[in-house]
C-alpha positions in Angstrom: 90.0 69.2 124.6 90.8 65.9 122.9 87.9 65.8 120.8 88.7 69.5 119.6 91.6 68.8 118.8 90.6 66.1 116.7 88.3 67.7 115.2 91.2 70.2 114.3 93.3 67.6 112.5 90.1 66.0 110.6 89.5 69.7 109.1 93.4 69.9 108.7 93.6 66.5 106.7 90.9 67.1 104.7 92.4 70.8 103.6 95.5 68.9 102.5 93.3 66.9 100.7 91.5 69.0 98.3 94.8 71.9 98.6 96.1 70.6 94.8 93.1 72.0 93.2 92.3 74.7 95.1 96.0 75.3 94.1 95.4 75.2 90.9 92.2 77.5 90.8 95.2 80.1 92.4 97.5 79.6 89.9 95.2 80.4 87.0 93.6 83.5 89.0 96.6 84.3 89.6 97.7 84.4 86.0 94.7 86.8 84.8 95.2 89.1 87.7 99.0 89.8 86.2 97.4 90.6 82.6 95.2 93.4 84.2 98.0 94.9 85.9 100.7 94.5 83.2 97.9 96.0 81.2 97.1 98.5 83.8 100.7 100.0 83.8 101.5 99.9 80.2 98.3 102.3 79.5 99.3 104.4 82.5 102.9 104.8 81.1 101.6 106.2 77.5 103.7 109.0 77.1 101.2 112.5 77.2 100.5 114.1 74.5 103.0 116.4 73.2 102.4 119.9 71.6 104.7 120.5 68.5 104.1 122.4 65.5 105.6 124.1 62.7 106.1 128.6 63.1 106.9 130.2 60.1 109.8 132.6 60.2 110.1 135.5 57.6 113.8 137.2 57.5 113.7 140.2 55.3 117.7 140.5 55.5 119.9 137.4 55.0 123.1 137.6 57.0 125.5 135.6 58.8 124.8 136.9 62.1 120.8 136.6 61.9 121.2 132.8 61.0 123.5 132.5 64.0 120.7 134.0 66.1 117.7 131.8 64.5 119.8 128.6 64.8 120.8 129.6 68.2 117.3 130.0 69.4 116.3 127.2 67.8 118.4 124.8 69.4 117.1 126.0 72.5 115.6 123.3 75.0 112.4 125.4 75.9 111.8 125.9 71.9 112.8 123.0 70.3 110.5 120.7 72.3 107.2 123.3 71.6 107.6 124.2 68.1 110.3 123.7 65.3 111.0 126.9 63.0 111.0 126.9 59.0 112.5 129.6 57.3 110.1 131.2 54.4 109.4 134.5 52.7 106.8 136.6 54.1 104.3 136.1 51.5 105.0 132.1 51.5 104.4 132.5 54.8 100.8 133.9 54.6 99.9 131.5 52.7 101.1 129.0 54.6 99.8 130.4 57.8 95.7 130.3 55.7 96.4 126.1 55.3 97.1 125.3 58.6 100.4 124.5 57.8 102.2 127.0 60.4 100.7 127.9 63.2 101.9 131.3 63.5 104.5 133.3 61.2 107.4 135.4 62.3 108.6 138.6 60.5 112.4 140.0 61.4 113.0 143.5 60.3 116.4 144.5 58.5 119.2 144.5 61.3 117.5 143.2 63.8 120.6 142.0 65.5 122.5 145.4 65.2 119.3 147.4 66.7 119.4 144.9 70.0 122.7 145.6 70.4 122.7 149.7 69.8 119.6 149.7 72.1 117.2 150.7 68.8 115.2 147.8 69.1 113.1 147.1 66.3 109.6 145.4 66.9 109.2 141.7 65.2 105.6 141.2 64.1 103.9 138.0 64.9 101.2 136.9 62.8 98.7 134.4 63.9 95.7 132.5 62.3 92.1 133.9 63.0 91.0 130.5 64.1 93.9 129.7 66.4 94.2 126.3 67.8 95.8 124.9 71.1 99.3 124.9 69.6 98.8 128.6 68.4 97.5 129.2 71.9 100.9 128.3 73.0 102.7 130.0 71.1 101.0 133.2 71.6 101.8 132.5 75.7 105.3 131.7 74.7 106.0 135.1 72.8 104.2 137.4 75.4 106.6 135.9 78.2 109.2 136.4 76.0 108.6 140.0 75.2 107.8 140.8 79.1 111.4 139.5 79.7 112.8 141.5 77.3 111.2 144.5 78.7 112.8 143.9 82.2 116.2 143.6 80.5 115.5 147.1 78.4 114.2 148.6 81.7 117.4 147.4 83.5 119.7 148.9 81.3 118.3 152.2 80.6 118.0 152.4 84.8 121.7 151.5 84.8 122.5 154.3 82.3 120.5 156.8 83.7 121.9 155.9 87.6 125.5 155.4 86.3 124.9 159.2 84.4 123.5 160.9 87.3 126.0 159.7 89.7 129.3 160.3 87.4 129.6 156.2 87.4 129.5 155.6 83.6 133.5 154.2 83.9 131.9 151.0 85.0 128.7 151.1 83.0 130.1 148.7 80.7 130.8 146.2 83.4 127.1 146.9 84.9 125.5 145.8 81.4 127.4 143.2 81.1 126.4 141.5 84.7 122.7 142.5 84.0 123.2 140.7 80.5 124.4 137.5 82.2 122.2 137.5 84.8 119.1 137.8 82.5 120.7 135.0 80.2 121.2 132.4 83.3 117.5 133.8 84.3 115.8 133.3 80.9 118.0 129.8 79.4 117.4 128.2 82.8 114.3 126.7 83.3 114.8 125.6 87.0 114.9 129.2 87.5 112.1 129.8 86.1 109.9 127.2 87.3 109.6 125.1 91.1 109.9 121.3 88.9 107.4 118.9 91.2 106.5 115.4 90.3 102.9 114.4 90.7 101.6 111.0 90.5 98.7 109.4 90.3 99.8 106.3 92.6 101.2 108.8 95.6 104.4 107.4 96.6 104.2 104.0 94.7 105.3 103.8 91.1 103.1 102.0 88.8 104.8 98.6 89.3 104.4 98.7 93.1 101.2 100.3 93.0 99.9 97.8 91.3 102.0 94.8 92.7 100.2 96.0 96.1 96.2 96.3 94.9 97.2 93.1 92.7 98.3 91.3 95.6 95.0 92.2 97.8 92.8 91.5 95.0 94.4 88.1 94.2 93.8 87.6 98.1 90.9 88.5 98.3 89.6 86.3 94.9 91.4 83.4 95.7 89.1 83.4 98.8 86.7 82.1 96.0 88.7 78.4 96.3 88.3 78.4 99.7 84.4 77.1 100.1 85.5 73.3 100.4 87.6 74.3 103.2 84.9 76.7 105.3 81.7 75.5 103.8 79.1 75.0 106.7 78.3 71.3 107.7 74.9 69.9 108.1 72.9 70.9 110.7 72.6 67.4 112.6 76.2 66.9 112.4 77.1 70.7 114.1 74.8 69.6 116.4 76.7 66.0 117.2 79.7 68.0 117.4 78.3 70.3 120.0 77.0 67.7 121.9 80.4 66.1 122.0 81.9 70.0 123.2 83.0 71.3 119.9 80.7 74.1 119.6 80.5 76.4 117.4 83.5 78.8 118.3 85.7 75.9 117.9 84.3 75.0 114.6 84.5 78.6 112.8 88.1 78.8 114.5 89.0 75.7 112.9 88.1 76.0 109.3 89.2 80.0 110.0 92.7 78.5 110.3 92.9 75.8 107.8 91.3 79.5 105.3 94.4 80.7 106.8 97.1 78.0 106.4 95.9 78.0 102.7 95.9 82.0 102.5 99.2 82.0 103.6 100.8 79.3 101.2 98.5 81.1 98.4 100.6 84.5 99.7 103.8 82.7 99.3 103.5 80.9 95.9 102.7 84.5 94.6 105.4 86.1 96.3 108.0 83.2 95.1 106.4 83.8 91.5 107.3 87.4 91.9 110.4 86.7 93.1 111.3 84.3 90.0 110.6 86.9 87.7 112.2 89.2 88.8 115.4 87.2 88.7 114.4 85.9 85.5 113.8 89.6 84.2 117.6 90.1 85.5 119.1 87.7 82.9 116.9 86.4 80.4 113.3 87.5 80.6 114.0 90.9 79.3 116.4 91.2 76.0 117.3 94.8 76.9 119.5 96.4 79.4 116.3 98.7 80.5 114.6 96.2 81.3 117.2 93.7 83.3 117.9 97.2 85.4 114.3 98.0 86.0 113.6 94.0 86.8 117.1 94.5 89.5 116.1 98.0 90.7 112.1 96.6 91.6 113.8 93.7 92.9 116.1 95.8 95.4 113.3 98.4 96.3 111.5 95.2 97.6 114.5 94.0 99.9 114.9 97.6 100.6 111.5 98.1 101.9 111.7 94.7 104.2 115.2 96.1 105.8 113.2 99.3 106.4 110.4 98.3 108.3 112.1 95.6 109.6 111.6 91.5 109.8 108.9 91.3 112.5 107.2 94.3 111.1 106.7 93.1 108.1 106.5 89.4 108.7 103.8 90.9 111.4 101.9 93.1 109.0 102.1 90.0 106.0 100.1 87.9 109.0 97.8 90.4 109.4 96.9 91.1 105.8 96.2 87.1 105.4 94.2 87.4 108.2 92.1 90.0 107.6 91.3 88.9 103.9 90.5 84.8 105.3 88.3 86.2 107.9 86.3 88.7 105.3 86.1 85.1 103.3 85.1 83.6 106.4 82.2 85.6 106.9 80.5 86.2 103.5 80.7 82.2 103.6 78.9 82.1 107.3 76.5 84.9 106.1 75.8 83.1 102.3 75.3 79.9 103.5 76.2 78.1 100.7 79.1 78.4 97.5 76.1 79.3 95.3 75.7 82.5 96.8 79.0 82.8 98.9 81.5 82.8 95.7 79.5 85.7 93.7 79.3 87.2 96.5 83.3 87.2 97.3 83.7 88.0 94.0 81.3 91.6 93.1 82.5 92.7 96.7 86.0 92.3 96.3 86.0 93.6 92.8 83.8 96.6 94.1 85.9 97.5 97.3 89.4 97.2 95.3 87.8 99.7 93.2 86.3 102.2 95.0 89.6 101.7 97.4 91.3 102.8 94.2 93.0 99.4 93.3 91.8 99.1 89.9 91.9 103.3 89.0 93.6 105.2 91.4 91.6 107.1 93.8 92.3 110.5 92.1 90.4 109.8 89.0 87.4 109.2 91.3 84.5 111.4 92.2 85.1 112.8 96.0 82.2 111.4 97.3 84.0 107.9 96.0 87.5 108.7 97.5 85.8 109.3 100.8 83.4 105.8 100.7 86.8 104.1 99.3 88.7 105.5 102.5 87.2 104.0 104.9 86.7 100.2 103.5 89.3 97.5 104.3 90.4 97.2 101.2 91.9 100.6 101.4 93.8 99.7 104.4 95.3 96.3 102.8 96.3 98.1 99.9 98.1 100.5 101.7 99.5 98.2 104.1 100.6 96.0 100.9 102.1 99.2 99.4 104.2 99.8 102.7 105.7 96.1 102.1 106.7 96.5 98.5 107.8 100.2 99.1 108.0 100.7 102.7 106.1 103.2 104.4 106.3 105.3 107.6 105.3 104.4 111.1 102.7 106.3 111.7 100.9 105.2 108.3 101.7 101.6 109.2 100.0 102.1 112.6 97.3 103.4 111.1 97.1 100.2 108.9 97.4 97.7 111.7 95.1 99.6 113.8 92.2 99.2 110.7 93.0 95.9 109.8 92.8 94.6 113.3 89.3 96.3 114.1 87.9 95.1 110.3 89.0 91.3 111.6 87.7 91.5 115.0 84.0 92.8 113.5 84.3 90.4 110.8 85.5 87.4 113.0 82.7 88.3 115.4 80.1 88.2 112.4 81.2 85.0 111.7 80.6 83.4 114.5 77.2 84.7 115.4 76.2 83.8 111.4 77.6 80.4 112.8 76.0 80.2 116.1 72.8 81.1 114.3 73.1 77.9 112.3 74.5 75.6 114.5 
């Protein structure tokens, strides 16, 4: 046991050693990782495209009351942000309407307004181009939901009549109209009544800051395993052999240069979480000139102490362990399997780059084929991410189980891979 042991603190000594440059390899992965995922967010938070066009509108009487109308639905929320209305004759709107410049073209009858209110109700026409484009599209949707509300509120109020008639009720027909008026109103000027409002995102639960704090922190991981090779590289043949001779065998030789891969993982984990950390404060006070940024930099910064309260300090000190582990044991055996760092760090590389992706680290997993998302699903990656995930934005206990439970049977298969690659050699 003595000569293991010193075995252990020769590997040990010789990873503090050669730490400062593998150090230094981090920090500068480290630094082109964040590019790709400021990158990554700032073309995922591109506003959509928004549909807005110009609709021609043709009054063939000019009166006080019709502009209170047109300004009055033109200041509504569900027009104004789908089209913007520009008062023209009717045959400047024709021509308008053959350039392109309107998509469609209104025409108001004479007392328009009176014949609503004395139930006469004269038609509008609506004249749209032959060649009718997504905006005109739109439009067209817009004013045939529009006219099928109208007929409820017509057929509402002739039903009134005629019940309010047949029954001798017509003392309080008046009040009748005017509930069915207000009721259609709140119906038709609120949109949550209109519409069930649900927020869909492309990360799930993360935002785009933790989603991409999470699969940046597994990928950084996973390539920083690259700087490892000094520390787990194989040794030559006749000295495994001495060192089996003397009882360190092989098991105690992968177990020792697995935990110095780990001691460095692990202060690799904390300089990138302490460089998160800075930032964030930084971002508080000085980093970001604007008040939108200071609060986003203090909110991120609270949803992260939020999420440690809510799984709790073992938990997540716990899962953090595991996460290291797993990743320095993956690194562990692609360097047993490879042989050498010729083969070994491309190798680290193409599959870590290739599982974060197909895991949906790089593109979300719902831009992928399905044949992809399934494949992704089942790699480790997918597991550390979301494990990652539930650290920077907490997550449930059942989806954390399910995280440990993966990333403990991906280190046991890896960790016994390793060791028969080892064995093999030794």
């Amino acid at each position: 046991m003595k000569r293991k042991l010193r075995y252990l603190y020769l590997e040990l000594k010789k990873t503090a050693g050669i730490f400062p440059r593998m150090l230094l390899q981090a920090i500068l992965l480290m630094a082109i990782i964040g590019m790709i995922a400021f990158c990554g967010v700032k073309g995922m938070e591109r506003e959509p495209l928004a549909v807005r066009a110009d609709v021609g509108v043709a009054v063939r009487e000019d009166s006080r009351m019709m502009r209170l109308a047109l300004a009055y639905v033109e200041n509504m929320e569900s027009v104004s942000e789908v089209c913007r209305f520009v008062q023209v004759s009717e045959e400047e709107g024709r021509r308008m309407l053959k350039q392109g410049k309107i998509i469609a073209l209104v025409i108001l009858p004479e007392q328009i307004v009176e014949g609503i209110l004395n139930g006469s109700n004269p038609s509008v026409d609506i004249v749209f181009p032959s060649n009718s484009g997504l905006e005109a599209m739109l439009f067209r949707e817009l004013a045939k939901s529009g006219e099928r509300l109208l007929q409820v509120a017509q057929a509402q109020i002739y039903g009134a009549g005629d019940m309010a008639e047949k029954y001798g009720l017509t003392d309080g027909l008046s009040v009748m109209e005017t509930e069915i008026d207000s009721s259609n109103l709140a119906f038709a000027l609120d949109r949550f009544a209109l519409y069930d409002t649900k927020m869909l995102s492309a990360t799930g639960r993360l935002g785009l800051w933790q989603f991409y704090a999470a699969s940046g922190t597994v990928l950084f991981l996973l390539m920083a395993g690259m700087a490892l090779y000094p520390v787990m590289q194989k040794e030559p043949k006749a000295f495994t052999d001495q060192l089996a001779r003397c009882g360190t065998g092989a098991a105690w030789q992968c177990f020792s240069k697995w935990l110095c891969g780990v001691l460095c993982m692990l202060l690799f984990a904390g300089m990138l979480c302490l460089s998160v950390y800075l930032l964030l404060a930084a971002g508080e006070k000085k980093l970001f000139r604007t008040e939108e940024g200071a609060a986003a930099a203090w909110q991120l910064r609270s949803e992260l102490a939020g999420a440690g309260n809510r799984l709790g300090g073992m938990a997540a000190v716990g899962t953090a362990l595991l996460i290291v582990a797993a990743v320095t044991t993956f690194v562990f055996m692609i360097y047993s399997a490879a042989g050498s760092g010729t083969a070994g760090i491309p190798a680290i590389f193409l599959l870590g780059a290739a599982m974060v992706y197909l895991s949906g680290g790089l593109v979300p997993d719902v831009f992928l084929p399905r044949i992809v998302q399934e494949i992704g699903d089942k790699l480790p990656t997918a597991y550390l991410i979301r494990a990652a995930g539930g650290l920077i934005a907490g997550c449930s206990g059942g989806t954390l189980r399910q995280c440990i439970g993966g990333m403990s049977a991906y280190t046991a298969v890896f960790g016994a891979a390793a060791w028969l690659f080892r064995k093999r050699s030794v």
